[in-house]
C-alpha positions in Angstrom: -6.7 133.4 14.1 -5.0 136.3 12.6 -3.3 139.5 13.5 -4.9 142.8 11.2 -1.8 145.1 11.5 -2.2 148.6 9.9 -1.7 152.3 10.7 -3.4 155.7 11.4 -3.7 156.6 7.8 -4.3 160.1 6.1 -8.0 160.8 4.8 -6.9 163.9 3.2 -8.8 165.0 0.0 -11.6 162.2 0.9 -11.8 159.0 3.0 -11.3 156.6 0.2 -7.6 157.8 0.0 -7.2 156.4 3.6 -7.9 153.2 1.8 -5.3 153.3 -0.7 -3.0 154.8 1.7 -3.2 151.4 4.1 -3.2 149.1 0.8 0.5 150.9 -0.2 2.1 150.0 3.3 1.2 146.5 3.0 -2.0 146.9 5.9 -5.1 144.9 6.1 -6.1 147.3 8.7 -6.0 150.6 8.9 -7.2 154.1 11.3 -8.4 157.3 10.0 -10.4 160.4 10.9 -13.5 160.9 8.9 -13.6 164.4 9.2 -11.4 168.0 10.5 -9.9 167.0 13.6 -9.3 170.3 14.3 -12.6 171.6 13.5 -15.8 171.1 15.8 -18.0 171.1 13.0 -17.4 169.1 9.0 -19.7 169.3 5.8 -21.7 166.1 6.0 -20.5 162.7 3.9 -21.2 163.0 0.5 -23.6 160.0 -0.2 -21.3 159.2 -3.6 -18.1 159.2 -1.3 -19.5 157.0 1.0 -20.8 154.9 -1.7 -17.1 154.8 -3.5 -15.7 153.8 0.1 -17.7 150.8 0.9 -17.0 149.8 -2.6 -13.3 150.4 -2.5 -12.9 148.8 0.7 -14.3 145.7 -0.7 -12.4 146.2 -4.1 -9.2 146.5 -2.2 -9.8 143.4 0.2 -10.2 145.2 3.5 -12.8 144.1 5.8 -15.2 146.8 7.5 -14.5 144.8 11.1 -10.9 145.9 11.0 -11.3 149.6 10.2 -10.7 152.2 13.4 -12.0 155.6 13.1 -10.7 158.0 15.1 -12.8 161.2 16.8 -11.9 164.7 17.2 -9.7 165.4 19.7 -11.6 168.8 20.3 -14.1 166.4 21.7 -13.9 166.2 25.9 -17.4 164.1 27.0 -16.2 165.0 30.2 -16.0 169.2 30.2 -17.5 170.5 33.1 -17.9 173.7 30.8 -21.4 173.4 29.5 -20.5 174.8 26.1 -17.8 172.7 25.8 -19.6 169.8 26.3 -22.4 170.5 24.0 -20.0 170.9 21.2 -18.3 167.7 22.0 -22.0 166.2 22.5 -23.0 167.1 19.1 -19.0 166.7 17.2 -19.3 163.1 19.1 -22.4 162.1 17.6 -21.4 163.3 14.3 -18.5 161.4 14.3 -20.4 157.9 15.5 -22.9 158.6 12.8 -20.6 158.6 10.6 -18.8 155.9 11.1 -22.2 154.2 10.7 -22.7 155.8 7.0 -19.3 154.4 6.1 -20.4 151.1 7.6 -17.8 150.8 9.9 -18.2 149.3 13.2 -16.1 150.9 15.4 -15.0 154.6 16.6 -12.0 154.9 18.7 -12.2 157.9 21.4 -10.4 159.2 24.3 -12.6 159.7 27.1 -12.0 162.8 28.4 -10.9 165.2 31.4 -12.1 167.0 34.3 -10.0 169.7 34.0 -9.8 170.3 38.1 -13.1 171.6 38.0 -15.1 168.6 39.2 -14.0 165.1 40.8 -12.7 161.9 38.8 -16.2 160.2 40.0 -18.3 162.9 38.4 -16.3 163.0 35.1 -16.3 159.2 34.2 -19.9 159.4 35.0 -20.9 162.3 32.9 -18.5 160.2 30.1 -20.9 157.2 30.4 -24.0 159.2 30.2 -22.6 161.0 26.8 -22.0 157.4 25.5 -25.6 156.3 26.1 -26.8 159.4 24.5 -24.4 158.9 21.3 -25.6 154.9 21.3 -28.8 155.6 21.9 -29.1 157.8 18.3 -26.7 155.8 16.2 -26.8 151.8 15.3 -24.2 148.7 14.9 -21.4 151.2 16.0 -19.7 150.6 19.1 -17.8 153.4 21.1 -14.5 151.8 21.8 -12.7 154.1 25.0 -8.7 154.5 24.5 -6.9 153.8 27.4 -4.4 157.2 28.0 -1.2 158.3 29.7 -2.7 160.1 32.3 -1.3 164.0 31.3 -3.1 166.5 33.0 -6.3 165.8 34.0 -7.0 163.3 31.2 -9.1 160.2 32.7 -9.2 156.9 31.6 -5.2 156.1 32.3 -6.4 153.5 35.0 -8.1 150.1 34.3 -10.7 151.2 37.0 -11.4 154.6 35.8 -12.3 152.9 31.9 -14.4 150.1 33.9 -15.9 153.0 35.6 -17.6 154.3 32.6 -18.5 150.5 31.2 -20.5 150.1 34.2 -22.3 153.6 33.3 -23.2 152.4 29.8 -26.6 150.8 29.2 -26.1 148.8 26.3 -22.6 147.1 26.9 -22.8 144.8 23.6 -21.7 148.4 22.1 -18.7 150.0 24.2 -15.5 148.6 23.8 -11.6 149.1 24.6 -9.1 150.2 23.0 -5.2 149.6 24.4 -2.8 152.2 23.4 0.6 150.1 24.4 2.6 153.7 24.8 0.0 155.2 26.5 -0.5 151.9 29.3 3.1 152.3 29.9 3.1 156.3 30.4 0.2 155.5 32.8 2.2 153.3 35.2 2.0 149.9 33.7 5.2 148.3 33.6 4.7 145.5 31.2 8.5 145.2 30.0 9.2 141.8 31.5 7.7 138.5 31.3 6.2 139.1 34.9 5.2 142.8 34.3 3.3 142.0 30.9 1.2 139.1 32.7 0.6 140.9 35.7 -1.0 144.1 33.5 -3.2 141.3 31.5 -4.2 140.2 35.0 -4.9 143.2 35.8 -7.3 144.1 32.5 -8.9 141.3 32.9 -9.5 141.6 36.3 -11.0 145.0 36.2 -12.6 145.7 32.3 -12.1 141.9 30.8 -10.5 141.0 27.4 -14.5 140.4 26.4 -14.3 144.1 25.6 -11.0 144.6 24.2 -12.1 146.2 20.5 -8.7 147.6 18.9 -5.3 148.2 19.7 -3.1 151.5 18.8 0.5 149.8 18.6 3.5 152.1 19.5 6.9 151.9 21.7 7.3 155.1 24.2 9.7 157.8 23.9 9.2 157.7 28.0 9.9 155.4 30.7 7.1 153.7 33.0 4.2 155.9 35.0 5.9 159.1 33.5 2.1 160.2 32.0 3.9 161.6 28.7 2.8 160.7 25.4 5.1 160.9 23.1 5.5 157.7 20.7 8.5 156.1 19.4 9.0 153.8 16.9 8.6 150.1 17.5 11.5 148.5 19.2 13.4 151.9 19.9 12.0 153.3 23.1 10.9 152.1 26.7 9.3 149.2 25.1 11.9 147.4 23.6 11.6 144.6 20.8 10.9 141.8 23.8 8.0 143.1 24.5 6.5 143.3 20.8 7.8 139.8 20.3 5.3 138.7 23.5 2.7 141.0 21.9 2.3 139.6 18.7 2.6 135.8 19.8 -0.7 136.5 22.1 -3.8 135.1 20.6 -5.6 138.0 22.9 -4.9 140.6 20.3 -6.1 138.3 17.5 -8.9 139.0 15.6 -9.1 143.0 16.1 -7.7 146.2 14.4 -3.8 146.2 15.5 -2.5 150.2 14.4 0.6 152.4 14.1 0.8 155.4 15.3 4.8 155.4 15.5 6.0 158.9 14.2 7.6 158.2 11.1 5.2 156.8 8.2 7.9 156.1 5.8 9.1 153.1 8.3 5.4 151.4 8.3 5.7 149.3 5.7 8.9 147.9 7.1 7.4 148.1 11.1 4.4 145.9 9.5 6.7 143.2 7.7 8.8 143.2 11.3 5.4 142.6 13.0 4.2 139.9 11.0 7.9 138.0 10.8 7.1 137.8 14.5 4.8 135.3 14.2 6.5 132.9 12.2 
């Protein structure tokens, strides 16, 4: 099996440049937003530009399996504010659709929060119902839940809590995980050691199961264990450490599925992505 290693690349000035951009740092996968993260609402694809991607994609040797959109962060499937949620509803949808004109397979989201205003049980819920809603208007695109760090009253930073919403979701051959390795150390899971990363692999298993591990955002921590900041660092120079990235990329788990950067200095990817794959050897 292999490793796809890549990073959170920029779409700017159209979404083919996202695939140029991964091709330069040496990636054969790659993240990107399809649209204004900022914005709750983006002009439609243009049916040329999807057209260009798909043949780029192909042109340029990347395979559709290993490419990780990424939604709005506006979007909070969660919000107990009705107007918040209907914007995120419709922005969510948009952004699954999407993903399905560019004939990608997967979107990467983070679940959402509760804001204080209604209980951990109700959110998660109301998070699985929105899935079913965005799955049951869009095809061969699965909605792959990032796990976070647990800041504020941002859900999904427990094992339990993302299993939570799997069990909500109707068709489960189309929700997926993904593992942000900053963020499952922020949350409390202290996977350092030899005993600490077997015993949070236990404990995935155990409560979602690796049969629904999708993608995996890649990053060291600026902060120690169960601190619930998220600030990245780059790989091998934060709470991580180089062990653990060693242990990472010798695990056939994490073959097979979209492995990306989001370490805070692009000019060091190329070089992270050679470190990464001298790993294996």
């Amino acid at each position: 099996m292999t490793k796809y290693i890549g990073a959170h690349v920029s779409a700017s000035g159209g979404v083919c440049n996202a695939i140029l951009a991964a091709e330069a740092i040496g990636a054969n996968a790659f993240a990107l937003f399809t649209r204004n993260q900022r914005s709750w609402v983006s002009k439609p694809l243009d049916a040329q530009e999807v057209a260009a991607f798909k043949q780029l994609l192909v042109e340029r040797g990347f395979d559709s399996r290993y490419v990780l959109p990424h939604d709005s962060y506006l979007i909070n499937l969660g919000s107990p504010d009705e107007e918040t949620l209907q914007k995120s509803r419709a922005a969510f949808l948009d952004e699954m659709s999407r993903a399905q004109q560019l004939g990608l397979q997967l979107l990467n989201f983070h679940p959402g929060s509760h804001l204080g205003k209604i209980s951990e049980e109700e959110c998660l819920d109301q998070i699985a119902r929105e899935i079913n809603n965005a799955l049951a208007h869009t095809s061969g695109v699965t909605a792959v839940i990032e796990n976070t760090a647990g800041q504020g009253t941002n859900l999904g930073f427990k094992f339990e809590q993302i299993a939570r919403i799997i069990g909500g979701v109707d068709d489960k051959s189309r929700v997926g995980v993904c593992i942000d390795t900053c963020h499952t150390l922020a949350a409390g899971y202290d996977f350092t050691t030899d005993m600490g990363y077997d015993f949070c692999m236990d404990e995935f298993e155990q409560h979602i199961g690796f049969k629904y591990l999708r993608a995996v955002h890649l990053n060291d921590s600026k902060k120690g264990v169960g601190s619930h900041v998220d600030r990245h660092e780059t790989l091998g120079n934060g709470c991580l450490g180089q062990p653990f990235f060693e242990r990472f990329m010798r695990d056939p788990r994490f073959d097979d599925m979209p492995i990306i950067l989001e370490t805070p200095d692009p000019l060091r990817w190329p070089d992270e992505i050679r470190w990464l794959r001298s790993l294996m050897n």
